[in-house]
PDB file of the backbone (N, CA, C, O) and the ligand in Angstrom, with CONECT records:
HET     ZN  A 101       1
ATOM      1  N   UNK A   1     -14.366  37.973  23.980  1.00  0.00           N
ATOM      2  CA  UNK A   1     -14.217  36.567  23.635  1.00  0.00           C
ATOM      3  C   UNK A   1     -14.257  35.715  24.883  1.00  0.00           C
ATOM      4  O   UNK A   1     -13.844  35.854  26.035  1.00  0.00           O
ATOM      5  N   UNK A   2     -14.808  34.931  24.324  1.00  0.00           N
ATOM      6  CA  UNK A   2     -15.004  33.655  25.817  1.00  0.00           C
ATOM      7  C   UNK A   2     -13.802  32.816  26.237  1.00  0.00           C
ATOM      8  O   UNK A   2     -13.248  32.082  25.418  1.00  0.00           O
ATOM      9  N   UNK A   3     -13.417  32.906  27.414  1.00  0.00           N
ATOM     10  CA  UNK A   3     -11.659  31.876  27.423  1.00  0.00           C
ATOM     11  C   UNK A   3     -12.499  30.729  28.409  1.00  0.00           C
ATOM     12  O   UNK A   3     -13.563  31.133  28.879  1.00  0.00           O
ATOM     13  N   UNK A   4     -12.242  29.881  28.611  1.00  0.00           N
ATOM     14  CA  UNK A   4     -12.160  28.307  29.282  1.00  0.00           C
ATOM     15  C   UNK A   4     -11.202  29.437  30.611  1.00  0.00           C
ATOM     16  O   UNK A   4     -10.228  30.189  30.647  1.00  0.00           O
ATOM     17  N   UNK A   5     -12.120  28.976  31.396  1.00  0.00           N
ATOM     18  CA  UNK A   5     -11.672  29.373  33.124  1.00  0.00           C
ATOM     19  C   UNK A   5     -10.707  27.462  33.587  1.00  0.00           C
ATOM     20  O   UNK A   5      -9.930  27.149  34.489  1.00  0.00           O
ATOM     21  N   UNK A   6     -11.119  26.928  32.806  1.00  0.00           N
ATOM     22  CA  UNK A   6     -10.512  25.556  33.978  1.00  0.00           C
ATOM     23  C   UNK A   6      -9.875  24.870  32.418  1.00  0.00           C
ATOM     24  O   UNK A   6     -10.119  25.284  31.284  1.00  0.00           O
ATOM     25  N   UNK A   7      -9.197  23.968  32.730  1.00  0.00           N
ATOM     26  CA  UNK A   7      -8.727  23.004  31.604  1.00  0.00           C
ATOM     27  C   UNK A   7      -9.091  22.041  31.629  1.00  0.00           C
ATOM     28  O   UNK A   7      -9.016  21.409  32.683  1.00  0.00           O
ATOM     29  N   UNK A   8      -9.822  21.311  30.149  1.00  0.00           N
ATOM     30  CA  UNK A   8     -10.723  20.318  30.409  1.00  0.00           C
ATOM     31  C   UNK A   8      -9.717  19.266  30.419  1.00  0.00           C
ATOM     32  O   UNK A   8      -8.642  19.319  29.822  1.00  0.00           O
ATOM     33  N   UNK A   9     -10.232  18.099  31.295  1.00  0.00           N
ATOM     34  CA  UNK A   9      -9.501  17.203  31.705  1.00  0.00           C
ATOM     35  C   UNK A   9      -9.542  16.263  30.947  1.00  0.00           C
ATOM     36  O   UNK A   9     -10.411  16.356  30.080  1.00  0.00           O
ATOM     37  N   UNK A  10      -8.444  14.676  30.924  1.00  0.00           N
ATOM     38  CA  UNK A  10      -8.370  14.043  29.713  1.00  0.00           C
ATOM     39  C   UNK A  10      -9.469  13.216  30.553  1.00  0.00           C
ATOM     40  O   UNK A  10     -10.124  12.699  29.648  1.00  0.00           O
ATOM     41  N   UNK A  11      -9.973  12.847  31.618  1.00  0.00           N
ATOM     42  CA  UNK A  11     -11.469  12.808  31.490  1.00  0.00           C
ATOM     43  C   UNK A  11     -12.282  12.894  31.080  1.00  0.00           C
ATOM     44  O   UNK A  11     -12.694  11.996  30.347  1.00  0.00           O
ATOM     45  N   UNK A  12     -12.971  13.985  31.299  1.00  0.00           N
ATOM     46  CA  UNK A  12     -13.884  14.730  30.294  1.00  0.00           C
ATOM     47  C   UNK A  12     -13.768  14.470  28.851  1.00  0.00           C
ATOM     48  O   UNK A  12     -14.689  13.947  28.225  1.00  0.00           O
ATOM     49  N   UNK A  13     -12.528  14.865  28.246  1.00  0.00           N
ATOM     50  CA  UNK A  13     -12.211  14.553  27.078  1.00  0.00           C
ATOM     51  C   UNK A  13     -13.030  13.251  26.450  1.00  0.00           C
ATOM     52  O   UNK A  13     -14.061  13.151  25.785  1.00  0.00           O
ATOM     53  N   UNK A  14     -12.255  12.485  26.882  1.00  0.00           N
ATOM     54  CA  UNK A  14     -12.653  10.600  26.760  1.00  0.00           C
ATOM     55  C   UNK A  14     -14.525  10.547  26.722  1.00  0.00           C
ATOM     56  O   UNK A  14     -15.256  10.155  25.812  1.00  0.00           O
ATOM     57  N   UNK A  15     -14.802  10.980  27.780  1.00  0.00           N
ATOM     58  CA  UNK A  15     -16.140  10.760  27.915  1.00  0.00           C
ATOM     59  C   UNK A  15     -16.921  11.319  26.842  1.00  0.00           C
ATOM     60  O   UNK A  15     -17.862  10.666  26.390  1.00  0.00           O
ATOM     61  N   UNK A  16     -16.569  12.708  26.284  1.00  0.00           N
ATOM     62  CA  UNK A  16     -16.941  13.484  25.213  1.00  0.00           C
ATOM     63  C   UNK A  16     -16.724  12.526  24.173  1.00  0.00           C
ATOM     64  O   UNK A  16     -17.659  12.261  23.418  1.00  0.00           O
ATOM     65  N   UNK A  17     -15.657  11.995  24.043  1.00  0.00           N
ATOM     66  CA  UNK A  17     -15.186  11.115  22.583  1.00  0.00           C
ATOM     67  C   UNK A  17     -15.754   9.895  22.801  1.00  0.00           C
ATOM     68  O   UNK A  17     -15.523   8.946  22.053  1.00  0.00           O
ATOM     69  N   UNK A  18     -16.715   9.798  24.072  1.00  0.00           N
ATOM     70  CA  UNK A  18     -17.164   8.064  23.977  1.00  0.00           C
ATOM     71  C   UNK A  18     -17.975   7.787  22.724  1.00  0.00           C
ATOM     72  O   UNK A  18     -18.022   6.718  22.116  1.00  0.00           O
ATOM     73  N   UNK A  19     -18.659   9.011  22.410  1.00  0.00           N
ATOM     74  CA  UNK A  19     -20.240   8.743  20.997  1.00  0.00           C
ATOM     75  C   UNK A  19     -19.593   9.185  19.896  1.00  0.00           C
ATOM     76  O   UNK A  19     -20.234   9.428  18.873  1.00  0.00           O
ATOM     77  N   UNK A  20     -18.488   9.319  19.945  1.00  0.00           N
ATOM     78  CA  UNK A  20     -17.794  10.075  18.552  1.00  0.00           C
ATOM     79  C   UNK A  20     -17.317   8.758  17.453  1.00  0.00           C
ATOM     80  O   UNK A  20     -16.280   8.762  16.789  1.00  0.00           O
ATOM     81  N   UNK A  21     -18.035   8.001  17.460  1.00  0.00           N
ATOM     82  CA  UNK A  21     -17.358   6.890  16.581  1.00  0.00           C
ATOM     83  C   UNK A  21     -18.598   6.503  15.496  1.00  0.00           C
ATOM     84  O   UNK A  21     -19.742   6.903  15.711  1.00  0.00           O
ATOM     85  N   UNK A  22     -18.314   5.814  14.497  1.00  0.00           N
ATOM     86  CA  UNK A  22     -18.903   5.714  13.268  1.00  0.00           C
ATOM     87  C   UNK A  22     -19.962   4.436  13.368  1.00  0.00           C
ATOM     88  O   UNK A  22     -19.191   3.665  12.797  1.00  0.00           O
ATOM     89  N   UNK A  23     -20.647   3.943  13.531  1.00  0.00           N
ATOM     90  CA  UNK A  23     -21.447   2.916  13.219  1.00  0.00           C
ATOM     91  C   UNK A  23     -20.911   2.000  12.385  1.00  0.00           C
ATOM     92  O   UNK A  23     -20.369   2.538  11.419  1.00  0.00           O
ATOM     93  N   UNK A  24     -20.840   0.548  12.389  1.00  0.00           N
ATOM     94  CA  UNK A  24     -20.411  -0.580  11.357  1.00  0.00           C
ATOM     95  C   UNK A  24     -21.998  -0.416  10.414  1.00  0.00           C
ATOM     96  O   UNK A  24     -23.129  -0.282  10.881  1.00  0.00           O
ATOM     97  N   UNK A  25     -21.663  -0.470   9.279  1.00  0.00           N
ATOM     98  CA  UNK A  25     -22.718  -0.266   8.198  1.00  0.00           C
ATOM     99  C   UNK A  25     -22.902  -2.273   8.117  1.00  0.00           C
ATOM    100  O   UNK A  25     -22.053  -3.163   8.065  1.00  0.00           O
ATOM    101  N   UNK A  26     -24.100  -2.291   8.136  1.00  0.00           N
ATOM    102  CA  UNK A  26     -24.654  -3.993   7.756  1.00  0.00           C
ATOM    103  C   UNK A  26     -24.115  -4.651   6.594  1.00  0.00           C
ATOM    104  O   UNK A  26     -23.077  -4.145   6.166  1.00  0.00           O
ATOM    105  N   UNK A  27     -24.472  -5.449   6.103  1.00  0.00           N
ATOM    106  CA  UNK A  27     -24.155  -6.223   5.093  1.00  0.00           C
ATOM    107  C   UNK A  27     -25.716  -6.799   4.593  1.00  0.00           C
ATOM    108  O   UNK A  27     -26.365  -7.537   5.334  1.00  0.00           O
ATOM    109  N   UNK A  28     -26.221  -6.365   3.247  1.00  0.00           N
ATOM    110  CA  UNK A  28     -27.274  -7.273   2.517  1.00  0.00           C
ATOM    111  C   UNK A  28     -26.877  -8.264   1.241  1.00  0.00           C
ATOM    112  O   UNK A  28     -26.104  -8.329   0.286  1.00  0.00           O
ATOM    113  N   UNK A  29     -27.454  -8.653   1.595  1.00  0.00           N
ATOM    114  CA  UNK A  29     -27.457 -10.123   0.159  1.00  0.00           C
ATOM    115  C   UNK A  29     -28.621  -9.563  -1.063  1.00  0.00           C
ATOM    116  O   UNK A  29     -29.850  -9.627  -1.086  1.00  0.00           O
ATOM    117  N   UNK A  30     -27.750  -9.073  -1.910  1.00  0.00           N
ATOM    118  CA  UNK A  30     -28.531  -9.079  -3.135  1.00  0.00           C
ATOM    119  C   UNK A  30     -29.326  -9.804  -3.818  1.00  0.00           C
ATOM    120  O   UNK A  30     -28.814 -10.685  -4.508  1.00  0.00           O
ATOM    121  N   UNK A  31     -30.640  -9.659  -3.820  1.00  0.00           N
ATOM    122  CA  UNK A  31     -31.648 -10.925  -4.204  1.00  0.00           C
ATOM    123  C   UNK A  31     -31.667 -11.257  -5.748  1.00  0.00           C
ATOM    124  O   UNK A  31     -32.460 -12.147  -6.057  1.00  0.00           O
ATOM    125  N   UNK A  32     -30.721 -10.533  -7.059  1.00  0.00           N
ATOM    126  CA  UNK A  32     -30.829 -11.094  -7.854  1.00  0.00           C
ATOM    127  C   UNK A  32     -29.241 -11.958  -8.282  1.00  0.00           C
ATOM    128  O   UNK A  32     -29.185 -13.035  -8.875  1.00  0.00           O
ATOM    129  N   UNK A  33     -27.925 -11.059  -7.744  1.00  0.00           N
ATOM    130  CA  UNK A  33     -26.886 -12.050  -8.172  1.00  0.00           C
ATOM    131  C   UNK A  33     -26.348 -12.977  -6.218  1.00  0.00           C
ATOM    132  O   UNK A  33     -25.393 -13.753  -6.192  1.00  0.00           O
ATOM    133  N   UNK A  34     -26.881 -12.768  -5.351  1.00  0.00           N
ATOM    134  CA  UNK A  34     -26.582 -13.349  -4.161  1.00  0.00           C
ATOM    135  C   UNK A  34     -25.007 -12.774  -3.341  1.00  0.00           C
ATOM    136  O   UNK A  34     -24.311 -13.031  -2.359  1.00  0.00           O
ATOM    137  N   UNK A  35     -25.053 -12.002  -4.324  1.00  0.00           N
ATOM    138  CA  UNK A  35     -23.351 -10.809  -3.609  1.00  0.00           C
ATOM    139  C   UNK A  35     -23.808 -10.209  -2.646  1.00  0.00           C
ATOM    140  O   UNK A  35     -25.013  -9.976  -2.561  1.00  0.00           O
ATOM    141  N   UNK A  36     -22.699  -9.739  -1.480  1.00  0.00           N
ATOM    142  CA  UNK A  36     -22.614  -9.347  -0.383  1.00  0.00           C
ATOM    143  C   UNK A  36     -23.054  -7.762  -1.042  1.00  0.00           C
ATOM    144  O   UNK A  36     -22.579  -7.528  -2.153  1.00  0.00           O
ATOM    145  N   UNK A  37     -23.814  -6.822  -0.498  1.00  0.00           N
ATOM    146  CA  UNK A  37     -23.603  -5.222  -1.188  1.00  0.00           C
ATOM    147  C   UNK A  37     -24.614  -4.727  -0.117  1.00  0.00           C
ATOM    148  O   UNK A  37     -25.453  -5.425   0.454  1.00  0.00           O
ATOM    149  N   UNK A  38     -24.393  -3.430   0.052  1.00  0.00           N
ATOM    150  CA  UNK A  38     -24.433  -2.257   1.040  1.00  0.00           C
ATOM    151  C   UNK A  38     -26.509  -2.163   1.053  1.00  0.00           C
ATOM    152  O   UNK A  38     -27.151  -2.008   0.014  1.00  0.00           O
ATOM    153  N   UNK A  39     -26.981  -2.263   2.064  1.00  0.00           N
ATOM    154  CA  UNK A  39     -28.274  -2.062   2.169  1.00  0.00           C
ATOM    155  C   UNK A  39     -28.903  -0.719   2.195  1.00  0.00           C
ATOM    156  O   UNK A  39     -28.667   0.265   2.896  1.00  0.00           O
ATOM    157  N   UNK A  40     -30.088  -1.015   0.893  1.00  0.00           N
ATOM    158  CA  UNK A  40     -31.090  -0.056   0.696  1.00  0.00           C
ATOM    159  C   UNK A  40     -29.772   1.115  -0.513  1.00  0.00           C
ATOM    160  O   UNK A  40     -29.762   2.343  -0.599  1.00  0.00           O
ATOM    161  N   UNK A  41     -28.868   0.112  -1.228  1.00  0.00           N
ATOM    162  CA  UNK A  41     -28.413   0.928  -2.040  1.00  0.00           C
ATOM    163  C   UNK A  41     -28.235  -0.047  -3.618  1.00  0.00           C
ATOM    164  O   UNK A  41     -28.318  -1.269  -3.495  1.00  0.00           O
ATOM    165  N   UNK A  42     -28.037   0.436  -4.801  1.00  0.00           N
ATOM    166  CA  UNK A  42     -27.769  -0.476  -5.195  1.00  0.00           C
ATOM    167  C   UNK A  42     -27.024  -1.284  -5.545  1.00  0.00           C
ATOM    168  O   UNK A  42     -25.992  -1.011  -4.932  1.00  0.00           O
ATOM    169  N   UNK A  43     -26.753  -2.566  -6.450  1.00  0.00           N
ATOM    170  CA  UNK A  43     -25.886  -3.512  -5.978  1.00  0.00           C
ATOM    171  C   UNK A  43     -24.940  -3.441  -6.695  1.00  0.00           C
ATOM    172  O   UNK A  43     -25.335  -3.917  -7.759  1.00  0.00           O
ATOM    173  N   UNK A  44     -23.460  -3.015  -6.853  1.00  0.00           N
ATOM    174  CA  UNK A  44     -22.386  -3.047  -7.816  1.00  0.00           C
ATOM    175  C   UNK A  44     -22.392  -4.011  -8.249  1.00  0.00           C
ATOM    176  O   UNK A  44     -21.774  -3.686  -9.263  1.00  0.00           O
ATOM    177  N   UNK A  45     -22.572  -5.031  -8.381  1.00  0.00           N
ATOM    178  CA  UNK A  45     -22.259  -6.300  -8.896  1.00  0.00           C
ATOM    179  C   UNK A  45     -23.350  -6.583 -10.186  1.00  0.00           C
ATOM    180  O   UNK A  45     -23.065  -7.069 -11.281  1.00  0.00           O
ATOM    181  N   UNK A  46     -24.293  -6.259  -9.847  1.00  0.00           N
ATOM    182  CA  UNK A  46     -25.126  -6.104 -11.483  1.00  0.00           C
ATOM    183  C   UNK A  46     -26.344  -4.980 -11.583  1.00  0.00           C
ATOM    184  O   UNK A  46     -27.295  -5.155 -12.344  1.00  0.00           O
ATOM    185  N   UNK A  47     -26.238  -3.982 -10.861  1.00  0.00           N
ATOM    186  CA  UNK A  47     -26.583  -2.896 -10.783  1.00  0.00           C
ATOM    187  C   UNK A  47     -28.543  -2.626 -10.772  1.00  0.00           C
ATOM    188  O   UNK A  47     -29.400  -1.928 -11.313  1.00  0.00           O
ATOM    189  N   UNK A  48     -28.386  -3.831  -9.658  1.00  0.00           N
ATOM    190  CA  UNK A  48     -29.937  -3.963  -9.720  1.00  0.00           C
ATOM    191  C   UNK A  48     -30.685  -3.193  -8.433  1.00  0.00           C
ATOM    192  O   UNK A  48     -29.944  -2.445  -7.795  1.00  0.00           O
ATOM    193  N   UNK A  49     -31.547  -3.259  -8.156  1.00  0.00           N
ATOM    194  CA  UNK A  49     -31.689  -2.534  -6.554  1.00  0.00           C
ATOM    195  C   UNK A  49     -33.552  -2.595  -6.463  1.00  0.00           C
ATOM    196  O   UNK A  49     -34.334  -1.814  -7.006  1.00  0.00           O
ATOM    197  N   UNK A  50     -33.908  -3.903  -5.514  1.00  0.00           N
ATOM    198  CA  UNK A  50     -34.693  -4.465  -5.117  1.00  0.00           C
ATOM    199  C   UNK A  50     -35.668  -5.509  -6.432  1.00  0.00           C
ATOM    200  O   UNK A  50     -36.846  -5.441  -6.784  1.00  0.00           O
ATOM    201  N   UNK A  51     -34.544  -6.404  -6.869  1.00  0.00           N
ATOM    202  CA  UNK A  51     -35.325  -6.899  -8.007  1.00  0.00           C
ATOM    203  C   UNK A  51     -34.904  -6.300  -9.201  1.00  0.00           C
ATOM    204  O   UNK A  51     -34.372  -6.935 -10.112  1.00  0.00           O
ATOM    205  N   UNK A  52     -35.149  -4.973  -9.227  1.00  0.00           N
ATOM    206  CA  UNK A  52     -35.125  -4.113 -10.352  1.00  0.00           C
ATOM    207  C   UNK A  52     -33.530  -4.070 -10.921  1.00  0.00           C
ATOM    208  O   UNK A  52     -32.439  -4.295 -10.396  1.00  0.00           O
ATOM    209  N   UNK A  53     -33.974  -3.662 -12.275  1.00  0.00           N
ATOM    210  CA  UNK A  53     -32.768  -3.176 -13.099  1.00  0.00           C
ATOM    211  C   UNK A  53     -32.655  -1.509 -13.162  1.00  0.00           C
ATOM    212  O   UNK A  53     -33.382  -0.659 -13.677  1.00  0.00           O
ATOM    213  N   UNK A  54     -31.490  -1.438 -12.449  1.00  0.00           N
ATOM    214  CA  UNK A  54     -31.359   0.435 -12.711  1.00  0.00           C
ATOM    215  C   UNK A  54     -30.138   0.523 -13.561  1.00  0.00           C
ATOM    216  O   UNK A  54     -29.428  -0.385 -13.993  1.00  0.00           O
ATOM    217  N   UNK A  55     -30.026   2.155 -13.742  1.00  0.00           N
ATOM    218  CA  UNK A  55     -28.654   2.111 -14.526  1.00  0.00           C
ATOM    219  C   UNK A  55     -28.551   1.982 -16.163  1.00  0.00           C
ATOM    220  O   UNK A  55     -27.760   2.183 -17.084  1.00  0.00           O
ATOM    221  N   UNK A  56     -29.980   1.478 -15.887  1.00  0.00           N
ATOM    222  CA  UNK A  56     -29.933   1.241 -17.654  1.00  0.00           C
ATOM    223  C   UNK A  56     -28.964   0.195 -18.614  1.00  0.00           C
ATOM    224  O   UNK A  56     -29.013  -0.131 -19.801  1.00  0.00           O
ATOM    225  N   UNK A  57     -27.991  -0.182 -17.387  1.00  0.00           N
ATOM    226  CA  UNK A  57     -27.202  -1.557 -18.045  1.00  0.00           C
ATOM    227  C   UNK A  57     -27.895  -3.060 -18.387  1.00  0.00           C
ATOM    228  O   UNK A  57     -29.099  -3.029 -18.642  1.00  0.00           O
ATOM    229  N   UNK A  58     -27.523  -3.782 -18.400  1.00  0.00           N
ATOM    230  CA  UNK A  58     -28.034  -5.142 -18.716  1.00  0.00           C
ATOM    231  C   UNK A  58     -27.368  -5.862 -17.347  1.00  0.00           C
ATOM    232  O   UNK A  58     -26.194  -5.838 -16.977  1.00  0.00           O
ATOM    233  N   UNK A  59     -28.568  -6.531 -16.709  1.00  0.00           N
ATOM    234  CA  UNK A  59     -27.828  -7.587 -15.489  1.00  0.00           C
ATOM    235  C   UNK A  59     -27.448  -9.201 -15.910  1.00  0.00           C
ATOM    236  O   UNK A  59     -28.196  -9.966 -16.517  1.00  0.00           O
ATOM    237  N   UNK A  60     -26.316  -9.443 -15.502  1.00  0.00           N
ATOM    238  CA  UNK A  60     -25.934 -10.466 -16.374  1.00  0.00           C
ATOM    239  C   UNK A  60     -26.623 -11.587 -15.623  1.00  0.00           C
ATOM    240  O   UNK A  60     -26.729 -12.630 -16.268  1.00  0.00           O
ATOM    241  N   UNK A  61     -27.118 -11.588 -14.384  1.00  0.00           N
ATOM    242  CA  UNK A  61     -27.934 -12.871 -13.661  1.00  0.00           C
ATOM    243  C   UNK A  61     -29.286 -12.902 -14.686  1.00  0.00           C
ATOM    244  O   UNK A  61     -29.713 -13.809 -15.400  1.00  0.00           O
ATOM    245  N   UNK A  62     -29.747 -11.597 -14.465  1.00  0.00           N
ATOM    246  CA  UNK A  62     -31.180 -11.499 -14.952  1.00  0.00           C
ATOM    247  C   UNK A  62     -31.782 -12.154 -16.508  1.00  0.00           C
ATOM    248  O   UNK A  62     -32.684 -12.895 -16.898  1.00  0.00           O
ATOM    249  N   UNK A  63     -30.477 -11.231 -17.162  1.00  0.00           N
ATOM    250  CA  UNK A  63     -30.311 -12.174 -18.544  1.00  0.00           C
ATOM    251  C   UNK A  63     -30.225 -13.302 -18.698  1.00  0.00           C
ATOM    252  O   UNK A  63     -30.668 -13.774 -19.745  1.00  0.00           O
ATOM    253  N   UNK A  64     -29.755 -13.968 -17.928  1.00  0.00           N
ATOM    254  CA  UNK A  64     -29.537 -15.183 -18.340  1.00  0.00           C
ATOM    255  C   UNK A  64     -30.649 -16.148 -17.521  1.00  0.00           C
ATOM    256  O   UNK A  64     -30.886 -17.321 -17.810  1.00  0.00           O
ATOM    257  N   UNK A  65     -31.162 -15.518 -16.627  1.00  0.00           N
ATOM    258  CA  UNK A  65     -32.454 -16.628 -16.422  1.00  0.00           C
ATOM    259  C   UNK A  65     -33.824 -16.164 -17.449  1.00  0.00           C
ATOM    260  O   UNK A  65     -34.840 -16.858 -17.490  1.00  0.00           O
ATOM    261  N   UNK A  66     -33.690 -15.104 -18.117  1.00  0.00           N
ATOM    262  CA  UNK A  66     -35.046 -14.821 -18.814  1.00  0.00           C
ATOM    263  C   UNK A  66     -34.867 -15.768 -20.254  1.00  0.00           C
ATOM    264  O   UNK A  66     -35.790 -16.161 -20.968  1.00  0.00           O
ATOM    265  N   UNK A  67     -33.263 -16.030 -20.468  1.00  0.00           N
ATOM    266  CA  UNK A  67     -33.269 -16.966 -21.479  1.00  0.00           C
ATOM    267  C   UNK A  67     -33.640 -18.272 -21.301  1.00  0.00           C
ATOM    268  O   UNK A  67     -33.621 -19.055 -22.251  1.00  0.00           O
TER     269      UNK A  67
HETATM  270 ZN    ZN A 101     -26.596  -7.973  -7.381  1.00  0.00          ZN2+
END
């Protein structure tokens, strides 16, 4: 088994943990109800995703401008 000859320092450490952090995810504007929702996914708010209706629900923006 392999043992560590030296003890890594809280140096090293730190520097190792500099890229260890998560990215802030963006923010898109949904082009059919104008809600804040997660990009290139679709939109909780009326379950549309690029225009489209997925989900098979009814979008309540959409509906109501086709009337
Ligand atoms: Zn939406």
């Amino acid at each position: 088994m392999a043992v560590p000859k030296k003890r890594t320092s809280k140096s090293k450490v730190g520097m190792r943990r500099s890229h260890d952090f998560i990215k802030p995810v963006g923010v898109a504007i949904c082009k059919n109800c104008g809600q804040p929702s997660v990009p290139h996914n679709i939109c909780g708010f009326c379950n549309t995703y690029a225009g489209r209706n997925v989900k098979g629900t009814k979008s309540v923006v959409s509906t109501e401008k086709a009337e």
